[in-house]
C-alpha positions as CSV (number, residue, x, y, z in Angstrom):
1,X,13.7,-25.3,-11.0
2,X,15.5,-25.1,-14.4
3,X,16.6,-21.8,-16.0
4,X,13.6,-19.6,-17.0
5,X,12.1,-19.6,-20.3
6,X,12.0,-15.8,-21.5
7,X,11.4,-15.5,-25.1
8,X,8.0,-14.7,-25.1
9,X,8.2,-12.2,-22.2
10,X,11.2,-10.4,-24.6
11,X,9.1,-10.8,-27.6
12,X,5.8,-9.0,-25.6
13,X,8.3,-6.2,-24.4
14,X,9.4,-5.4,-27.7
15,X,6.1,-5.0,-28.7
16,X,4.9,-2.8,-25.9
17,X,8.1,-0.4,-26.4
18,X,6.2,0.9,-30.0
19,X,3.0,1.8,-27.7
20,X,4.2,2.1,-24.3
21,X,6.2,4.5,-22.9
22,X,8.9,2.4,-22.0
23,X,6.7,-0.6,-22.8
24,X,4.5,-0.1,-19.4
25,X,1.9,1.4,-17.7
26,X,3.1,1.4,-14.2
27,X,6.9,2.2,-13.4
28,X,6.6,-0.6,-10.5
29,X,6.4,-2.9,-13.3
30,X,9.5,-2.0,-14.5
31,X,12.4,-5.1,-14.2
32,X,15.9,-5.1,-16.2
33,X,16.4,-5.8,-19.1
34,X,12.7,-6.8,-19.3
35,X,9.3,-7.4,-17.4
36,X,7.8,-10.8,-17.0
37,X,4.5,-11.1,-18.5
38,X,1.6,-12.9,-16.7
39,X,-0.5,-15.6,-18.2
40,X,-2.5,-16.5,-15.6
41,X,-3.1,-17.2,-11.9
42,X,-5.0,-19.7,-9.5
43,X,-4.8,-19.1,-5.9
44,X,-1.2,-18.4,-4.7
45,X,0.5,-19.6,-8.2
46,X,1.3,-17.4,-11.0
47,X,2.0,-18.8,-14.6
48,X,4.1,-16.2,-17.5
49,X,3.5,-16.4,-21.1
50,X,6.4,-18.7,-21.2
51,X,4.8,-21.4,-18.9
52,X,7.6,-20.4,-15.8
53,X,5.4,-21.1,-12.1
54,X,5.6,-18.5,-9.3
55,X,5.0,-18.5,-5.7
56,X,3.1,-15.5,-5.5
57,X,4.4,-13.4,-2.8
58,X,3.6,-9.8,-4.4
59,X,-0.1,-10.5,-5.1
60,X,-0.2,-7.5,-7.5
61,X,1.6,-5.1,-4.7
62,X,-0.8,-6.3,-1.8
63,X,-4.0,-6.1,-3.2
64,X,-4.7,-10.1,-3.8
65,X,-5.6,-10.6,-0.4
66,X,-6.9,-14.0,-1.5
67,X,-4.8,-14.9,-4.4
68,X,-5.8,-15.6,-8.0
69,X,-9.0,-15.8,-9.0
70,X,-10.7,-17.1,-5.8
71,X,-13.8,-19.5,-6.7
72,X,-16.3,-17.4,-4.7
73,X,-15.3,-14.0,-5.7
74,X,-15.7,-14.9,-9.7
75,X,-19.1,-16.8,-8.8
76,X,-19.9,-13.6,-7.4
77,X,-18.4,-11.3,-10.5
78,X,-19.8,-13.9,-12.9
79,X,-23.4,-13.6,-11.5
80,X,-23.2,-9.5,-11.7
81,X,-21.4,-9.1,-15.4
82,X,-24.8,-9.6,-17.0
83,X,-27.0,-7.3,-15.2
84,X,-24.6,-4.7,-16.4
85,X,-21.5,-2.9,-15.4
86,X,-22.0,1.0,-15.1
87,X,-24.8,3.0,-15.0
88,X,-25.5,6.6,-14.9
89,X,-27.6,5.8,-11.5
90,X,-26.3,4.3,-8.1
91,X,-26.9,0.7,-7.3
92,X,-27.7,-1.2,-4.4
93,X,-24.0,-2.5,-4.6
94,X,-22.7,0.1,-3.1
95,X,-24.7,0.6,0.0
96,X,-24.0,-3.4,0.6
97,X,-20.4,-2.9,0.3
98,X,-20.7,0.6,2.5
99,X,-22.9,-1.0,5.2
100,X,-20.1,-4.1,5.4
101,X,-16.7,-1.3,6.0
102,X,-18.8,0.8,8.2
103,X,-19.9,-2.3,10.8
104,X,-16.4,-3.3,11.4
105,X,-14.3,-0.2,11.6
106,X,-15.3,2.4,14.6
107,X,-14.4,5.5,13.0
108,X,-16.5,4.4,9.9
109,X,-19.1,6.3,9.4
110,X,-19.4,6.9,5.6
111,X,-17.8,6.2,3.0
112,X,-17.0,7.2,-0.5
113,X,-16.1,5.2,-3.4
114,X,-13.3,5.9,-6.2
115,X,-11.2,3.7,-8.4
116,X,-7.6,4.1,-6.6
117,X,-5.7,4.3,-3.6
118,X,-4.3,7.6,-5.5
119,X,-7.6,8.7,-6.4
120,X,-8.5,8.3,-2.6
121,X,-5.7,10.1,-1.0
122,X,-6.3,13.2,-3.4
123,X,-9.9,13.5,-2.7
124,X,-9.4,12.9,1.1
125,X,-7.0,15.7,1.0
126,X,-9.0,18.1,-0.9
127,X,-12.2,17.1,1.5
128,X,-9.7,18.0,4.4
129,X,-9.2,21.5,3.0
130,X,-12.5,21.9,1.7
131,X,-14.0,21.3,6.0
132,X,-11.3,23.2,7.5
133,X,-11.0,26.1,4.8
134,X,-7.2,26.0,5.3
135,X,-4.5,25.1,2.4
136,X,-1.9,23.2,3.4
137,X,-1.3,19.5,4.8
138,X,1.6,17.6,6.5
139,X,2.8,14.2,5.7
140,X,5.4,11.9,6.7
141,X,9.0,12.1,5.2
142,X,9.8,9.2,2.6
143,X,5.5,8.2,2.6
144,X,3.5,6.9,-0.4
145,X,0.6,7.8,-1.3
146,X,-0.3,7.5,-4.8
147,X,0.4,10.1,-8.0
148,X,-1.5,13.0,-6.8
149,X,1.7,15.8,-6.3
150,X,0.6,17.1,-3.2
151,X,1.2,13.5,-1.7
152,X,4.5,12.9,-3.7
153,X,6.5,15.5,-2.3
154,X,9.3,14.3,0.1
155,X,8.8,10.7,-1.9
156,X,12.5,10.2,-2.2
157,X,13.8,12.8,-0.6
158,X,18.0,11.7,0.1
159,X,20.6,12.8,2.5
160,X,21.5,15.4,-0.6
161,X,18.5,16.9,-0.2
162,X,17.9,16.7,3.6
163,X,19.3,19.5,5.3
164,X,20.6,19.9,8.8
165,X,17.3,20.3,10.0
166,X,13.6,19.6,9.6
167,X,12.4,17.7,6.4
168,X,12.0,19.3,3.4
169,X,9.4,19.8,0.9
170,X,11.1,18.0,-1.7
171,X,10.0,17.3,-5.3
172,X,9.5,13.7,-6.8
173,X,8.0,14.5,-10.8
174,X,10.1,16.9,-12.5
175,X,7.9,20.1,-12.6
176,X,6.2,20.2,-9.8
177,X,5.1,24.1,-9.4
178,X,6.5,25.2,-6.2
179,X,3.5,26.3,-5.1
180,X,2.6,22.5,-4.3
181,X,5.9,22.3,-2.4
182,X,4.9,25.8,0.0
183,X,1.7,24.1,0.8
184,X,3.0,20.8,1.8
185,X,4.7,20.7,5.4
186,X,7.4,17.6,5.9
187,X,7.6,16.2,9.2
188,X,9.2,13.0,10.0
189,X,8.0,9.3,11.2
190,X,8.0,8.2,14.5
191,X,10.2,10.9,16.0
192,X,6.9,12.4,18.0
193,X,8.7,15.3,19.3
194,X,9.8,17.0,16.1
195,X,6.6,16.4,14.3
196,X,4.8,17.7,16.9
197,X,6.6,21.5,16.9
198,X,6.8,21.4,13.3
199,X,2.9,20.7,13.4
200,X,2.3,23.4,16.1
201,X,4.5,26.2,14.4
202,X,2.5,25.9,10.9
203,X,-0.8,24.7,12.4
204,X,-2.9,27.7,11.2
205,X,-2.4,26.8,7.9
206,X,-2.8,23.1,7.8
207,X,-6.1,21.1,7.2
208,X,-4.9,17.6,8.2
209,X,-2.2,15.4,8.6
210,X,-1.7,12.5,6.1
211,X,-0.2,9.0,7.4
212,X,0.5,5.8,6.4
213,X,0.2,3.3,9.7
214,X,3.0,1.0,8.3
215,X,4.6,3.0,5.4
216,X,6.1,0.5,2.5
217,X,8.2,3.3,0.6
218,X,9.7,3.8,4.4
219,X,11.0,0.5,5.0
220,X,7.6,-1.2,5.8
221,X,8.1,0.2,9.9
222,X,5.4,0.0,12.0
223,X,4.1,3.7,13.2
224,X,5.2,3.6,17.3
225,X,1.8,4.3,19.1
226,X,2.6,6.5,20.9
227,X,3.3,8.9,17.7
228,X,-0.2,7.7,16.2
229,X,-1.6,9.4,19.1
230,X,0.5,12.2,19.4
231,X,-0.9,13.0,15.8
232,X,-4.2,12.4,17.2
233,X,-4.0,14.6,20.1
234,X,-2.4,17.5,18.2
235,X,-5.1,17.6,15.0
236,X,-7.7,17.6,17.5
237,X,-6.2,20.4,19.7
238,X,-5.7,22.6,16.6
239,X,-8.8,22.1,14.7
240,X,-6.9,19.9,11.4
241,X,-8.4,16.4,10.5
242,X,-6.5,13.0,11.0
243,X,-5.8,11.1,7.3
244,X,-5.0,7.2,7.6
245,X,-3.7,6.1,4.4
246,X,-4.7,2.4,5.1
247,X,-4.3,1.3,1.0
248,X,-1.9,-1.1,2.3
249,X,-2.4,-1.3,6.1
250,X,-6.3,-2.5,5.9
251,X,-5.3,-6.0,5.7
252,X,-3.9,-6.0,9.0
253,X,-6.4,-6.4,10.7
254,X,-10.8,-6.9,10.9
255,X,-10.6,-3.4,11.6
256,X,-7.3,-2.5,9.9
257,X,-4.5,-0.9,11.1
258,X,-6.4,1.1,13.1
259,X,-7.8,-1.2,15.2
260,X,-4.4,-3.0,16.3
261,X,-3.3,0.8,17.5
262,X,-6.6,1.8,19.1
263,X,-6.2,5.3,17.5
264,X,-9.4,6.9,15.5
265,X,-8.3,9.3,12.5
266,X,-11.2,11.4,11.0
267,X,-10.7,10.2,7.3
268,X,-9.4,7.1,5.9
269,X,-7.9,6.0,2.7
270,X,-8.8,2.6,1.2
271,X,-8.0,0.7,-1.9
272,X,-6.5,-2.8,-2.8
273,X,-7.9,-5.5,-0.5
274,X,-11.7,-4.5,-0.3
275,X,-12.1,-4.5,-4.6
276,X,-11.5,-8.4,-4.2
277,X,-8.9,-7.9,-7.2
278,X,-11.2,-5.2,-9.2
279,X,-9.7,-1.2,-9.4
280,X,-11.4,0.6,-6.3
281,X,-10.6,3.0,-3.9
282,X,-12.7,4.3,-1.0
283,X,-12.4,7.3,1.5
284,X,-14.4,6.5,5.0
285,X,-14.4,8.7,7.9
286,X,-16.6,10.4,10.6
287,X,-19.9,11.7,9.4
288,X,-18.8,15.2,9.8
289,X,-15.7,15.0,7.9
290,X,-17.8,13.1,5.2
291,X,-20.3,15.8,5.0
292,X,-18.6,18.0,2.8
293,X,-19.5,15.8,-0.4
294,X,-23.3,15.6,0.8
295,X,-25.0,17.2,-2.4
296,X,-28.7,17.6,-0.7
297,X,-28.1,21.0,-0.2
298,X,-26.8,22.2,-3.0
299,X,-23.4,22.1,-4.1
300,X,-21.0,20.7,-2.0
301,X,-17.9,22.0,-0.1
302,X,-16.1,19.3,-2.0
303,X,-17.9,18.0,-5.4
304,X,-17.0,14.8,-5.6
305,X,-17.8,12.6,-9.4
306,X,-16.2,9.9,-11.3
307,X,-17.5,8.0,-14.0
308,X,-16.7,4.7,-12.6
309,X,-16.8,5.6,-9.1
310,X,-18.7,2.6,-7.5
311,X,-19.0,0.4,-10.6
312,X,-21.0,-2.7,-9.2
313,X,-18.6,-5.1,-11.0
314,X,-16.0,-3.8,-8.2
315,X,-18.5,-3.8,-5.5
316,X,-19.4,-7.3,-5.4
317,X,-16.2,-8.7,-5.8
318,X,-14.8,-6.4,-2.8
319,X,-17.9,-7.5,-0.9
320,X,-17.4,-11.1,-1.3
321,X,-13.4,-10.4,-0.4
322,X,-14.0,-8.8,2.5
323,X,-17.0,-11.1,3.6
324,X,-14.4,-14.5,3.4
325,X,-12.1,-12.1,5.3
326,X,-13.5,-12.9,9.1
327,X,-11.4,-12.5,12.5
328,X,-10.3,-16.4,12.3
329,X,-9.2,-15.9,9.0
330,X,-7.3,-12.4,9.8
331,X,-6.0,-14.5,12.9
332,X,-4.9,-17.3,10.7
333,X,-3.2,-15.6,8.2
334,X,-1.4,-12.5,10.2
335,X,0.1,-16.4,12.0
336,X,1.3,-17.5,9.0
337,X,3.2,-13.9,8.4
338,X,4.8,-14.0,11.5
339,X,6.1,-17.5,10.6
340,X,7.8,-16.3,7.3
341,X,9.2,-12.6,9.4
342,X,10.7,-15.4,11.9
343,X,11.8,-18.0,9.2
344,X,13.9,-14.6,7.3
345,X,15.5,-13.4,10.8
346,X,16.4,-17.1,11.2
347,X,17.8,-17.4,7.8
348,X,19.6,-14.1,8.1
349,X,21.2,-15.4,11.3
350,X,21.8,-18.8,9.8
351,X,23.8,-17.5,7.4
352,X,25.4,-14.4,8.5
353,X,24.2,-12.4,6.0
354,X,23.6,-8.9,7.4
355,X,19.9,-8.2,7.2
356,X,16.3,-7.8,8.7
357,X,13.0,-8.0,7.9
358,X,10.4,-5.6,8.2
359,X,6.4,-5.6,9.0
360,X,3.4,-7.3,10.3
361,X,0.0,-8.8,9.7
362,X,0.6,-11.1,6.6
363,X,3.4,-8.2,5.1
364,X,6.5,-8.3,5.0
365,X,9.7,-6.6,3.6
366,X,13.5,-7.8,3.3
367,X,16.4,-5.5,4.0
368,X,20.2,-5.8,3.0
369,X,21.1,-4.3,6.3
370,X,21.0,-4.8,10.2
371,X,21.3,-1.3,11.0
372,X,18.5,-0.6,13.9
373,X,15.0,1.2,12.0
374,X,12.9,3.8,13.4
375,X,11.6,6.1,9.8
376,X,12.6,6.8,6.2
377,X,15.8,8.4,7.1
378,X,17.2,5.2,9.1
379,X,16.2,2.7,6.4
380,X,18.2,4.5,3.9
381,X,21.1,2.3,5.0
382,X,19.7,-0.4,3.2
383,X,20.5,1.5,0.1
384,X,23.6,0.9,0.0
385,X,23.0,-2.9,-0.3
386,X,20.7,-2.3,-3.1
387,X,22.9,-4.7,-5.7
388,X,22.5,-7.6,-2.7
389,X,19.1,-7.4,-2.8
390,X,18.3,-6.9,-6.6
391,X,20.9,-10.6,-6.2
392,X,18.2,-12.1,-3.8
393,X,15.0,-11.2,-5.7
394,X,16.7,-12.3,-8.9
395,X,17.2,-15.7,-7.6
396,X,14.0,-16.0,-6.1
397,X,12.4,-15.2,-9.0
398,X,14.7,-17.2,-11.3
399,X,13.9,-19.9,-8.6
400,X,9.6,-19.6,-8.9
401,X,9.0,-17.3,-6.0
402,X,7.7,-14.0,-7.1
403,X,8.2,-10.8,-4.6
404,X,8.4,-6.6,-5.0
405,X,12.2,-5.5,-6.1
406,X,12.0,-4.0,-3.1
407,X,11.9,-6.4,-1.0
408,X,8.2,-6.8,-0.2
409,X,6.1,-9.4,0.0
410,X,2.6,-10.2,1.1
411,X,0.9,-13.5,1.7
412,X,-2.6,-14.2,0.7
413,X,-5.3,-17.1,2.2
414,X,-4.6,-19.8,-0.3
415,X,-1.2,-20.1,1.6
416,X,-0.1,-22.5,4.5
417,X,2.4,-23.6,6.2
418,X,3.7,-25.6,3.1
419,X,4.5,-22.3,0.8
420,X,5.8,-20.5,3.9
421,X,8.3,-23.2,4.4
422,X,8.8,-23.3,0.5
423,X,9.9,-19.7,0.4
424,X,11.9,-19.8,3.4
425,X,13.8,-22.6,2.1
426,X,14.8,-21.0,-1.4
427,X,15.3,-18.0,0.6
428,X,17.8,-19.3,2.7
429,X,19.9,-20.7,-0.6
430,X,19.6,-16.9,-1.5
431,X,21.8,-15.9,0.9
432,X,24.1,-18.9,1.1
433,X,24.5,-17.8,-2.4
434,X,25.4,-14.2,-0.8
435,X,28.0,-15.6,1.8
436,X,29.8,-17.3,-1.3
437,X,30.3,-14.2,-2.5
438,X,31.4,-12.8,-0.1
């Protein structure tokens, strides 16, 4: 591929900067000394204003679970745009889409719509505090899960920050009253022991425990089973319910993440994947944590509105997504992931570049470092090769494959073995392009 054409990208940006903070609307947009601006997409390719062609490997951070503008999913959007888009009543959209999450996931019983992973997380936590009647919750050190600032704290906590001991309740926005920080307890991922006493010792004050199954902010690590259900065991024991944040994780699997560890929460977080590329997020869970936003009693333990909150546009497009989305097809796809994790170890080892990759299902993440993983803490040693990286994902890019500056990527069912191999190849002249320069 030839050097990128730019100009109109630059031009777009420089427009943006007189009405956009920083000329953007989400900081993950954000790219030096400019964003790319999109133009279009059709199944797994991506075209910019300036006509440059992308492998997309970021599928707008996950949620593209079948690429660009699928042919069944815009039939099915097409057909509902002029019956109307929101209404000041329910519609039938919902319950369809409702009745399709609760049949494959156990611990389904209801669910809830909303317009965000964030959106989800926040009223999940606030349902968790509104059933137990207690005020704080416990999360994972280094954890996503969206802008609400009870979930941000301990976002980015660093080594500065850590302590000696136990995690921290750390701050990530400037601001953030301190009262948020007392009411959010830290404990760490995948170390089962000290999350477990630092659960017990504050456990009279915490309504649930938040966790992300396979947390992208901490290195894209699988949770270790055994810690899933040492979270399990200990929220039941002492009365607090069990969050999965599965915004990301739900395209692991039929029955998301989940259902490849065999361990129930009470609530779960949803988002990305089941709005079939519309905004939507969704909290499901056991019909007795659900039952504090039943209003047929009067007002609820935990009022619950939204303007847009199950807007049918969203609805049928998620429906048709997760309808094309059968076991065969999970099977297929989560194959094809573990043929680009293998083909990055192999180009890793090819090369001798120091590195790993991350994930499973059809995720993945690439790290500048070899250094073994376990939680947020450990993969801060890829920090420290943050230039290599931000050198591999530039020449990706520069060479038509699109992934997060993070290193993350995600594959969606347009792809086959063909793009796999395509990435892999231009992967591997990445880091032969390292080793020079080394």
């Amino acid at each position: 591929m030839g050097e990128l054409q730019i100009g109109k990208s630059a031009a777009l940006f420089a427009r943006a900067t007189k009405v956009l903070p920083g000329g953007n609307s989400r900081t993950t947009v954000w790219s030096s000394p400019h964003p790319v601006y999109a133009a279009s997409g059709e199944g797994c390719w991506l075209t910019d204003v300036d006509g440059n062609r992308y492998l997309d490997l970021l599928n707008n951070y996950t949620s593209l679970l079948h690429g660009h503008a699928h042919p069944a999913i815009m039939e099915a959007v097409t057909q509902r745009l002029p019956l109307g888009t929101a209404f000041p009543l329910p519609t039938e959209t919902e319950i369809e889409l409702a009745e399709l999450l609760c049949s494959r996931v156990q611990s389904f019983d209801h669910v809830r719509f909303a317009n965000s992973g964030s959106e989800a997380v926040m009223i999940a936590l606030k349902a968790a505090r509104a059933r137990t009647g207690r005020p704080k919750i416990a999360k994972c050190e280094g954890a996503y899960h969206g802008s609400y600032d009870f979930a941000e704290v301990s976002l980015d906590s660093s080594p500065e920050t850590w302590g000696n001991a136990e995690p921290r309740s750390v701050p990530y926005s400037h601001g953030t009253p301190q009262g948020v920080l007392d009411n959010v307890v830290v404990i760490p991922f995948n170390r089962s022991g000290e999350a477990e006493r630092i659960l017990r010792a504050n456990a009279g004050d915490l309504a649930c425990v938040l966790v992300d199954p396979m947390p992208n902010r901490g290195g894209l690590i699988p949770a270790q089973r055994g810690y899933l259900e040492m979270l399990r065991r200990v929220t039941s024991e002492c009365g607090m319910l069990l969050i999965f944040d599965e915004v990301i994780s739900f395209r692991l699997d039929h029955a998301g993440a989940q259902g490849v560890f065999g361990v129930d929460p009470d609530l779960t977080t949803l988002a990305k994947i089941i709005g079939g590329g519309f905004p939507i997020g969704a909290i499901a869970g056991t019909a007795d944590a659900m039952a504090v936003f039943d209003p047929r009693h009067g007002k609820p333990l935990a009022p619950h509105g939204g303007t847009f909150n199950a807007n049918p546009v969203s609805m049928v497009a998620g429906k048709m997504a997760m309808e094309l989305m059968i076991p065969a097809e999970f099977t297929r796809l989560n194959a094809l992931g573990q043929r680009i994790r293998d083909g990055i170890a192999d180009a890793f080892e090819k090369t001798g570049i120091d590195g790993q990759v991350t994930g499973a299902g059809s995720l993945f993440r690439i790290l500048m470092t070899s250094a073994r993983l376990v939680d947020y803490r450990t993969a801060q040693a890829a920090n420290a090769q943050a230039p290599a990286l931000e050198r591999v994902v530039a020449f990706l890019r520069d060479n038509g494959i699109l992934i997060a500056g993070t290193g993350l990527g995600a594959l969606s069912t347009p792809m086959g073995d063909a793009e796999v191999d395509l990435f892999v190849d231009i992967f591997t002249n990445a880091l032969e392009r390292e080793a020079a320069l080394q």
